[in-house]
N, C-alpha and C positions, 0 to 999 in steps of 0.2 A: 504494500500500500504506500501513497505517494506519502511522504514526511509530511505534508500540509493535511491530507488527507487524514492523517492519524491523528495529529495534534488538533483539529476541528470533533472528530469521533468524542475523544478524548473530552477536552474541553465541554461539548454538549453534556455530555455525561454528570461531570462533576457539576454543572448548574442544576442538573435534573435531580442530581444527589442532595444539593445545600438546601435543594427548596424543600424537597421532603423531609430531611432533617428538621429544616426549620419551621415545619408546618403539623409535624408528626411523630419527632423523638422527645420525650420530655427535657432530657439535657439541652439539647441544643435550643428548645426553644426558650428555654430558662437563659442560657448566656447568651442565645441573641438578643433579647428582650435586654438583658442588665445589662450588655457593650453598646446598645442603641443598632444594630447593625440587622438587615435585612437578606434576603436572600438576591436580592437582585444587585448587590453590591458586588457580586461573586459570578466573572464573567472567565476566567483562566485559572488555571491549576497557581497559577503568581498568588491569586487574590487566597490561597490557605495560609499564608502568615498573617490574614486577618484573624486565625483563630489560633487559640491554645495549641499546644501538644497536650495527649494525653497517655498516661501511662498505665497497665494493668491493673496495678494498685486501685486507681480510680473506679475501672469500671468492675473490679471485685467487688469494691464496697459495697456496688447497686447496678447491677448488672441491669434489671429492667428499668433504671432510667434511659439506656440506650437501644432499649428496642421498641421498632418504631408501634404505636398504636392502630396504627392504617388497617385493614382486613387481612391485607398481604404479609405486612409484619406479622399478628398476631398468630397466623397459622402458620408461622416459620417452623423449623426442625429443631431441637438444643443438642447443639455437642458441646463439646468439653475441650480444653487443649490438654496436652499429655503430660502437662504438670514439668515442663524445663526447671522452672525455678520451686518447685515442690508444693505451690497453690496451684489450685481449680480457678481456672476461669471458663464460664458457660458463653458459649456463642448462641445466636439462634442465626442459622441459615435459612433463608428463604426459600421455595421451591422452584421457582423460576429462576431465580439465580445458580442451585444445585445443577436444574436442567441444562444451563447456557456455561458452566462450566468443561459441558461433555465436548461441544463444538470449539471450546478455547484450547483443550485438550490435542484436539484435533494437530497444533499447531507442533506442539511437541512433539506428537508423535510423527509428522513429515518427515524430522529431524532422525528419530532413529528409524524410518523407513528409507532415510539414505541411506546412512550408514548399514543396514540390514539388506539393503538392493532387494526391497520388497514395499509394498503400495502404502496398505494398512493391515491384510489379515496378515498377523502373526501373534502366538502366542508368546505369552507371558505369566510367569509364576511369581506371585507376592509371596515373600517371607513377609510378617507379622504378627500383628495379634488376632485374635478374631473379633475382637471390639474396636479395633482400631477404627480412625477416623474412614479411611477409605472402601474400610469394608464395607460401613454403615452407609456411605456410600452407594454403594453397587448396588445394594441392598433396594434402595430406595431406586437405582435406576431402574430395577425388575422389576417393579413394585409400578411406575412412576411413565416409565420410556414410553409412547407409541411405537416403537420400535428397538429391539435390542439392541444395548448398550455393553459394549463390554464381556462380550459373548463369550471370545476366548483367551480369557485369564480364570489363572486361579490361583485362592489363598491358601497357605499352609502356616499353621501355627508356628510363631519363634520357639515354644519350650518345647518342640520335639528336640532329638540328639540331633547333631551333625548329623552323624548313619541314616537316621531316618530321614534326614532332607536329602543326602546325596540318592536315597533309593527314589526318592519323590524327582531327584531331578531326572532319572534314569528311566523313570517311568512315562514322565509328563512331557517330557524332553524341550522345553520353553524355547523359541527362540530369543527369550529378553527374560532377565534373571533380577527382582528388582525387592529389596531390602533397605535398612538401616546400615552406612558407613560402616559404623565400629565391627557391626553385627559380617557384614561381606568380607572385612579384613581377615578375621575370625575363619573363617567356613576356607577362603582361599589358603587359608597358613595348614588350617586342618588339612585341603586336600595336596596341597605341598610335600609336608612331613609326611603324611601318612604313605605317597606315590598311589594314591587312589586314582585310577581311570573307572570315567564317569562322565555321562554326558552333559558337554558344557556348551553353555550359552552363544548365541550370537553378539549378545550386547549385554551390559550389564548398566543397571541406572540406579544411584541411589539420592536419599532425601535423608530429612526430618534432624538426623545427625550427621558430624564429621568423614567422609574417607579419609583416612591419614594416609599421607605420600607413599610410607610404604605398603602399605595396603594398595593402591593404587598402582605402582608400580610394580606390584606383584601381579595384579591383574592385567595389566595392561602389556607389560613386558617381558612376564614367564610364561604365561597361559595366552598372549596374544589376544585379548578382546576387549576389545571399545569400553570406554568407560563412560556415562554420563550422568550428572546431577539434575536435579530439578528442583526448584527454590517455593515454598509455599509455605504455609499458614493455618491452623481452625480459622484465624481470624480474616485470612482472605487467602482460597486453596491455591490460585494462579499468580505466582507474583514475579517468576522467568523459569527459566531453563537454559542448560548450556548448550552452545552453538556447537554445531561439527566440527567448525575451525578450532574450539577450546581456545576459542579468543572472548570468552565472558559468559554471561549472564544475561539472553535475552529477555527484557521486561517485558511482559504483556502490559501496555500502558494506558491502551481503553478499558482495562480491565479494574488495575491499581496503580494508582499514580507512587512513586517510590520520590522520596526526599532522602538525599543526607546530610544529618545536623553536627555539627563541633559541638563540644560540650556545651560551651553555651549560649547555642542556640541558633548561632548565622549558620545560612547554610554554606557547606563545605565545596569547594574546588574540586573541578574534573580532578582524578585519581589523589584525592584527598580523604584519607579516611574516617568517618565517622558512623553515627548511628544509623542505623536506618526507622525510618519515619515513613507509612504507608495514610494509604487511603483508599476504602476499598468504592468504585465507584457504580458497583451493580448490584452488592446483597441488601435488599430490603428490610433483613430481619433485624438483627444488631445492627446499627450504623457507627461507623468508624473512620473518622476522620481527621487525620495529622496524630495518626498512632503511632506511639513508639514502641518497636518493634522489639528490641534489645539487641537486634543482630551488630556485629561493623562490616563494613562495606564502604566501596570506592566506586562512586560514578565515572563511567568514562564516554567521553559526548563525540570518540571516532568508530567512522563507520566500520561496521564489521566485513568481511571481506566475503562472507555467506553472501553478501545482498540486502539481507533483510534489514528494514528500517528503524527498528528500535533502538533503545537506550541500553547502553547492557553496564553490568555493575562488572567492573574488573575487577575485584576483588572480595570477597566474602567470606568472612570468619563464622563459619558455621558453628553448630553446639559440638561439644564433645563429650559426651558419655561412658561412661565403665559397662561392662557386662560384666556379671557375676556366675565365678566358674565353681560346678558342682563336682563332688569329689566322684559321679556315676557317667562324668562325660557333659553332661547338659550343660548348657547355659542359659541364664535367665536375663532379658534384656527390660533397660529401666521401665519401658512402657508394660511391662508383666507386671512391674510390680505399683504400676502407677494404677492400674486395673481394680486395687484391693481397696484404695482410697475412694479412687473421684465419686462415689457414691454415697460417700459419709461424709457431712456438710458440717458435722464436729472437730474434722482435722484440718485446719487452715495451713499445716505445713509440715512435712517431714522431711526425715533423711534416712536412708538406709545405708549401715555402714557394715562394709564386710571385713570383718580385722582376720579372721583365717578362712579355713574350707568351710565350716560347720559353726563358728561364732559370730554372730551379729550383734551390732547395736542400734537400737532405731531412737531418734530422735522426734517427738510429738510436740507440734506445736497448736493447742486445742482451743476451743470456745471456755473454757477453764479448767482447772483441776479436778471435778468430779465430772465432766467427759473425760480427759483422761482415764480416770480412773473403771469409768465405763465401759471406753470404744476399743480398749487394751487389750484386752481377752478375743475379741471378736476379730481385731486387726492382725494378734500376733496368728490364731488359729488358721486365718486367710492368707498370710506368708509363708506359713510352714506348708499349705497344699501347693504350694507354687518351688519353695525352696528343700522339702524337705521334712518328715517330723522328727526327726533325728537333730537338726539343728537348733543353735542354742540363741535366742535374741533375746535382748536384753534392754527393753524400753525405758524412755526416759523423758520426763516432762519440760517442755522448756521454753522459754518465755519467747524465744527470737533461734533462726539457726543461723548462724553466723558466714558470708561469703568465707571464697579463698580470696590469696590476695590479688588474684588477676581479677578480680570482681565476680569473677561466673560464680554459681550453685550448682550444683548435683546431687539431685535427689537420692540420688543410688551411687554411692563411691566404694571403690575394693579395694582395698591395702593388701589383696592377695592375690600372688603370682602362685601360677602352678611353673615347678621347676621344668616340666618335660613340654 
């Protein structure tokens, strides 16, 4: 699409988005009312430093302050995010927007139907949870599509063994192998060491957390296959994907407008890096606008050599996560265990800490001391069917859980190496 052409798309968007905001979310109509500021003041994605930033925290506090009252809002879907920072935040996704994500989809997938020299049908196997966000997803595309959505993919659970995925890959044989970073580094070292022959991938894509370099290198330069990322959100699913060339991060930009901010507050310089700040400019449900995202990231405003006309972020500091290794082979990855939580609206924050094979410490951070004292038994009974009844956790009540000093949290950390 022509650069004028996207920037008008775009642009339209984000006015369609401020007016319903400000006609329809109680937040907003509260701080346009108190800044004196209208919707028609808001002609360019420029005119969002008329408004705040806002941060998680905020919309924890009162999540249905931002979800819009309209019809549309109201019969939106709620998901959850996977708890990075080790709070629940509730989204509510729209259904018209779920649906128009299938077709933005679309986009990414071109990308690895080059690199795969195949159209669109090709399969693909999801490693993760079966509550995960995308499953519920699919879920609702079955349920939802006029026509099939996503026909040939399938999920398979993170907490089987290694063995049992590698027989699942042997069986299913996916042309596109698609997982958590830390979780693909894992599985590829496994089938390294072990000299397992086993059917592998045409492509391999991961999200949500880190591939570390050597993970990556291992995939791409011992086993020879294509590596790609895709960049998203509960809070907005489409927010880029990597280009073929692995010259960035193509932003969908009629989709979610991406800011990046310096600490305080101006925005940041082509390949300068700072936070990233969205806007998602099509879900009806939750509205979100000049959100701080947590991620870092570096805009860069040269054309990509693909062709395609967007904006792509040079650089991105994704999450990084532990997986937790069982003395039976298994491992259990953070969103298993973030599984046990997001349903108990008494635990405002955890940590799960692995000090050996079989010792845990978990760290509760609750609505007070007698939930503690309450949701303990029923929390620790719900990790041990995930980790183990054998293992030992050792809960603890606590007023705040404290970062590292690079700033990040991890709700799930392991102080334990297996030697072999």
């Amino acid at each position: 699409m022509p650069r004028k052409k996207l920037e008008d798309l775009r642009d339209s968007r984000l006015r369609a988005m401020v007016k319903y905001a400000a006609t329809t979310v109680p937040y907003y109509q509260n701080l346009m009312r108190s800044k004196g500021l209208s919707w028609k003041d808001f002609s360019t994605v420029k005119d969002l430093n008329l408004l705040p930033t806002i941060d998680k925290a905020t919309i924890v506090a009162d999540p249905s302050q931002f979800v819009s009252t309209s019809e549309r809002g109201q019969g939106s879907i709620q998901f959850q995010t996977s708890g990075t920072t080790g709070e629940r935040l509730s989204v509510w996704l729209d259904r018209h927007y779920l649906l128009s994500q299938a077709g933005v989809g679309r986009r990414e997938k071109a990308v690895v139907g080059e690199l795969l020299g195949k159209e669109v049908q090709f399969k693909s196997l999801y490693i993760s949870y079966p509550e995960s966000t995308p499953a519920k997803i699919w879920e609702f595309y079955r349920k939802a599509a006029f026509t099939p959505i996503g026909t040939n993919r399938r999920l398979v659970s993170i907490s089987k063994s290694l063995e049992e995925i590698v027989q699942v890959l042997d069986e299913y044989r996916p042309d596109v192998l698609m997982s958590y970073g830390s979780y693909l580094t894992l599985l590829f070292q496994f089938l390294e060491q072990k000299k397992l022959k086993c059917w592998l991938p045409g492509l391999v894509r991961f999200g949500a957390d880190s591939l570390s370099p050597e993970g990556r290198n291992l995939i791409e330069n011992h086993f020879e296959i294509p590596v790609l990322s895709n960049y998203g959100s509960v809070e907005c699913l489409k927010i880029g994907f990597e280009c073929g060339q692995h010259s960035g991060f193509h932003l969908h930009e009629d989709v979610c407008h991406v800011r990046i901010l310096r600490a305080n507050g101006d925005e940041a310089l082509p390949g300068e890096k700072g936070e990233v700040v969205i806007s998602n400019l099509m879900n009806r449900g939750t509205v979100l606008l000049n959100y701080r995202l947590g991620d870092i990231a570096a805009l860069s405003h040269n054309r990509c050599d693909c062709g395609r006309t967007t904006h792509t972020l040079s650089e991105l500091e994704g999450r990084v996560e532990d997986l937790i290794l069982l003395e039976d082979g298994k491992t259990v990855h953070p969103r298993s265990v973030w599984s046990v939580f997001k349903e108990e609206p008494r635990v405002l924050q955890y940590q799960l800490i692995q000090l050996d094979q079989s010792q845990f410490e978990l760290k509760l951070v609750t609505t007070g001391k007698e939930s503690f004292q309450e949701v303990t038994p029923t929390i620790c009974r719900r990790l041990k069917s995930i980790l183990g009844n054998e293992v030992i956790i050792e809960a603890k009540h606590s007023e705040n859980v404290s970062r590292e000093k690079s700033g990040k949290f991890r709700p799930v950390k392991s102080l334990y190496r297996r030697e072999d």
